[in-house]
C-alpha positions as CSV (number, residue, x, y, z in Angstrom):
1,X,-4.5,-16.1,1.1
2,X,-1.8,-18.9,0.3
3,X,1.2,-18.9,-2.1
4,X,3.9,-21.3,-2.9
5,X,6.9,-21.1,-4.6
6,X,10.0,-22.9,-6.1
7,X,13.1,-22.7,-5.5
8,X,16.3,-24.3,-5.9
9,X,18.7,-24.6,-2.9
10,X,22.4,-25.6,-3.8
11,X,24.4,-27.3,-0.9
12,X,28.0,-28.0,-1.3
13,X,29.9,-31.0,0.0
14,X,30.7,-29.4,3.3
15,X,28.6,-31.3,5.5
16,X,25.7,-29.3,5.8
17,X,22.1,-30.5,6.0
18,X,19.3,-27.8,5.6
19,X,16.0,-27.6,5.7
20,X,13.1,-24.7,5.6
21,X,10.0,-24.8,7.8
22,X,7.0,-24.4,6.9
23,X,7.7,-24.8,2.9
24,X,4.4,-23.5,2.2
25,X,2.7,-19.8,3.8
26,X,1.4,-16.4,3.0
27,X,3.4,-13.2,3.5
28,X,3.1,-13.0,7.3
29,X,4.0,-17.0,7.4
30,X,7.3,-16.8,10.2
31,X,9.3,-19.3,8.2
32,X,13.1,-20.6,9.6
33,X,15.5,-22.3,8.1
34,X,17.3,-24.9,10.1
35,X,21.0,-25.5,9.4
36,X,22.8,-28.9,10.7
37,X,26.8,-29.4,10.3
38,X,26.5,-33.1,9.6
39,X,30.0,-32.7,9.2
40,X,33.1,-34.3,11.4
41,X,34.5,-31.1,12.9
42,X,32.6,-27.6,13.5
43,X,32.4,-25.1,10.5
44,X,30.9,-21.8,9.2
45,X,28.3,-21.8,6.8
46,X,27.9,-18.7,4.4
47,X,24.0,-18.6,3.7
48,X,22.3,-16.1,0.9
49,X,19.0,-16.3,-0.8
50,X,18.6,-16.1,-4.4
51,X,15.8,-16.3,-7.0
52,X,12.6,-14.1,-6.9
53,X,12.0,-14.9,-3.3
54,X,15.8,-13.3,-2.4
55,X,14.2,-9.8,-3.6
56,X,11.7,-9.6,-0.7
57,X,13.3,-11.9,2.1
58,X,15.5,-11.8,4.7
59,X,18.3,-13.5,6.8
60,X,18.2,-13.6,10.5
61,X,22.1,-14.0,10.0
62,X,24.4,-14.6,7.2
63,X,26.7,-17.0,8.6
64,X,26.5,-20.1,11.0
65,X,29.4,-21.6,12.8
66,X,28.6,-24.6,14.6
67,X,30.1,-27.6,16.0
68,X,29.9,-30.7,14.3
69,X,26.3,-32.7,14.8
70,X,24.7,-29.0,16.0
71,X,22.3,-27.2,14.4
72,X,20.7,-23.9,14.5
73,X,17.3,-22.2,13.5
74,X,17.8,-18.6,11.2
75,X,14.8,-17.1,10.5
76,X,13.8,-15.8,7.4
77,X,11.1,-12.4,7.5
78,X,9.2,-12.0,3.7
């Protein structure tokens, strides 16, 4: 069984860069979101989910601080 599904993701000008992994899966899929500050200094980045797939998923963490030009993997369980 496979299912997709659409989203919108909303990034403000803070210098973040994001991007989820695999963007396709089934229920037991282990997806991650990777966060990059492409920013000049480090930050902390509030993250949430939203839209149908915020009812059944879940954060690893719900903030990131990093450094600026690091990144770090969250995972996300369905």
């Amino acid at each position: 069984m496979q299912a997709q599904t659409v989203g919108t993701l909303t990034v403000l000008g803070n210098g973040v860069h994001v991007a989820l992994s695999p963007t396709v899966g089934t229920p037991s899929t282990l997806f991650s979101l990777t966060v990059t500050n492409t920013g000049q200094v480090g930050d902390t980045f509030d993250l949430t989910l939203a839209g149908p797939v915020g009812l059944f998923a879940t954060l690893g963490t719900s903030t990131v601080t990093l450094a600026a030009g690091a990144s770090q993997m969250v995972p996300i369980t369905l």
